[in-house]
Residue, then its C-alpha position, 0 to 999 in steps of 0.5 A: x523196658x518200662x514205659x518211662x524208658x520208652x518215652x525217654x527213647x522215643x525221639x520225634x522229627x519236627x515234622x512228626x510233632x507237627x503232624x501230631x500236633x497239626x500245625x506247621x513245622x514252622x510253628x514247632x521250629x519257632x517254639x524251638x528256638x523261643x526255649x518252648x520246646x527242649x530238643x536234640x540238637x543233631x550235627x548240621x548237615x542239610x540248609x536247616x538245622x536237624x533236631x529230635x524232640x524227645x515223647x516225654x519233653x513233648x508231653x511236658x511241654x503240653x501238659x505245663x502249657x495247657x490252660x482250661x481257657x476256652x469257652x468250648x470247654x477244650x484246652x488251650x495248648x501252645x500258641x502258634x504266633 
């Protein structure tokens, strides 16, 4: 399988990609229902909503987000509020 294939079959939790990106899952949640962050919508069975974010939506998303803004010479990524 090429590394295409992989990232389109990687599916991450909201909690994994909060984890990854260190921030709360509600933040992740939040850019998810703003139209941030493209996901799976999986059948509701629990109080809150299941989704799947898929590796390359993710990187996506990161990527067109980052802006070379801070003085510290690191990137910006997606806003938390």
């Amino acid at each position: 399988m090429s590394d295409t294939a992989n990232e389109e079959s990687t599916l991450f939790t909201v909690h994994e990609v909060a984890q990854r990106l260190r921030v709360d899952d509600t933040t992740v949640r939040r850019w998810i229902t703003n139209d941030i962050l493209p996901v799976i919508t999986l059948p509701h069975v629990n109080k809150r909503q299941s989704y799947r974010i898929r590796q390359s939506e993710l990187e996506h998303v990161l990527t067109s987000t980052a802006t070379p803004t801070q003085t510290d010479g690191s990137l910006s990524t997606l806003q938390a509020e």
